[in-house]
C-alpha positions in Angstrom: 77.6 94.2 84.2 78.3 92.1 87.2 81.0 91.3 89.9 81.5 88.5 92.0 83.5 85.6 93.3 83.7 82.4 90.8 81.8 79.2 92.5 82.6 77.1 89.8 84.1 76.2 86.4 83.8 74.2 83.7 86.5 71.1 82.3 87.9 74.0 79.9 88.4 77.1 81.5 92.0 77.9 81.9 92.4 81.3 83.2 90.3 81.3 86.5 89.8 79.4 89.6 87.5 79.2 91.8 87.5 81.6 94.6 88.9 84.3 92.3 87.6 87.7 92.3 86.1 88.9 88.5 84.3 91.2 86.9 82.7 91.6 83.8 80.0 92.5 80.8 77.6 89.9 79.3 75.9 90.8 76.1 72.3 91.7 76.7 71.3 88.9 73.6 73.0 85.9 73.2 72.2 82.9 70.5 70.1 80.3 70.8 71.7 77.8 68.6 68.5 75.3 69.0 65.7 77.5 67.7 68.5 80.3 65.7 67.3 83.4 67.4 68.5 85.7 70.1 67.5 85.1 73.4 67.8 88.1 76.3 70.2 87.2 78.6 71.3 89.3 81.8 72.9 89.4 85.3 70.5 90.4 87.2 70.7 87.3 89.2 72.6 85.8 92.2 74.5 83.4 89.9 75.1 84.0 86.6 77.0 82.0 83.7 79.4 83.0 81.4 82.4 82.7 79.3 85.7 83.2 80.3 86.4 85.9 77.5 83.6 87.8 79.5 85.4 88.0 82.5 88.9 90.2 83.8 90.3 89.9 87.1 88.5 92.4 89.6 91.4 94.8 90.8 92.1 94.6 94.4 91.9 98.3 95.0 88.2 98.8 93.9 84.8 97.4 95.5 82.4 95.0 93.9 79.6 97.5 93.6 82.6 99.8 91.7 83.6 97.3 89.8 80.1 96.8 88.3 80.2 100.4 87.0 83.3 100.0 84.7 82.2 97.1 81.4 79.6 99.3 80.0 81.0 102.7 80.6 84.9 101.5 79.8 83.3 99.9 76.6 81.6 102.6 75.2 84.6 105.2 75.4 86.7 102.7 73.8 84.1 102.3 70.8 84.0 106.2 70.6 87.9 106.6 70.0 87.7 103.1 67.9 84.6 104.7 65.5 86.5 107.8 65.4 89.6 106.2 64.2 91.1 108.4 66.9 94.4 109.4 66.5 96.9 111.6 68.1 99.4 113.2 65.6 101.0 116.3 66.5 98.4 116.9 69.4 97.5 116.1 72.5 94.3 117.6 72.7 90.6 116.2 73.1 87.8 117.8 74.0 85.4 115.3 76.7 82.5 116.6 77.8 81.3 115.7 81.4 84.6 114.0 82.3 83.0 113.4 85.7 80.7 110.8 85.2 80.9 107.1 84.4 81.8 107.0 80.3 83.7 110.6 81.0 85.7 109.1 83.4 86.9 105.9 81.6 87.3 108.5 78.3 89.6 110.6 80.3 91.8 107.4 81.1 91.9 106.4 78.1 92.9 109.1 76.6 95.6 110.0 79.0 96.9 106.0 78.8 96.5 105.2 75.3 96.6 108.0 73.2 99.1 110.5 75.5 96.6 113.5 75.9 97.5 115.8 78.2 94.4 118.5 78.3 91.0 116.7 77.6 88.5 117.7 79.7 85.2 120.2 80.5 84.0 119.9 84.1 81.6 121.7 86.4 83.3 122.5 89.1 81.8 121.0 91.6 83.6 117.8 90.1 86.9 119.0 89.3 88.4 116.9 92.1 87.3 113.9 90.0 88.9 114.8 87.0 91.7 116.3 89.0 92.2 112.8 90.4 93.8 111.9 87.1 96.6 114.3 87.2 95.4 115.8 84.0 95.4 119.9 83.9 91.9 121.2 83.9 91.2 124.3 82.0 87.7 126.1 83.5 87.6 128.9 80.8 
């Protein structure tokens, strides 16, 4: 996961310039055509390269250091409802345990944004005000 400010681009990107704001998830491995074999690859750097279908728009209300926390946390919720084949039909009920913390809190957006739920969380209370944040009714019993 990473965040930044783009320095440069190459002759065929199309969506970014330089100067804008981004944010983003490369894959841990990526292919080394050359030798056919997969190579780590991270971000863990001060510059890092990557492709444009790697890359969104940082939003202008959040931090880069918050920004870094969403890829990998947004991406595994979204694989959870995907390998569920999660589906709302006549409910609007889903049960998300620790919907304070970083996958929780992306699942609990989701939910509410995508798929309409309207009661979908289990929270300690010393969190509620997170989950509360999302104007989504909290049941503590």
């Amino acid at each position: 996961e990473f965040s930044g400010i783009i320095e440069n681009i190459g002759d065929d990107v199309t969506q970014f310039r330089v100067g804008d704001e981004v944010y983003g998830l490369r894959s841990i491995m990526i292919q080394d055509e050359t030798e056919k074999k997969r190579t780590p690859y991270g971000t863990l750097a001060e510059y890092c390269v990557f492709d444009e279908c790697e890359i969104a728009s940082k939003p202008e209300n959040i931090t880069h250091e918050e920004a870094c926390a969403v890829p990998f946390a947004a991406l595994t919720a979204i694989q959870i409802f995907e390998a569920a084949r999660f589906k709302f039909n006549n409910f609007k009920k889903v049960l998300i345990l620790g919907g304070e913390d970083g996958f929780g809190n992306m699942a609990l957006q989701i939910a509410k944004e995508l798929y309409g739920a309207t009661h979908i969380a289990i929270a300690v209370p010393s969190t509620y005000d997170t989950v509360l944040s999302h104007n989504i009714p909290l049941t503590n019993r």
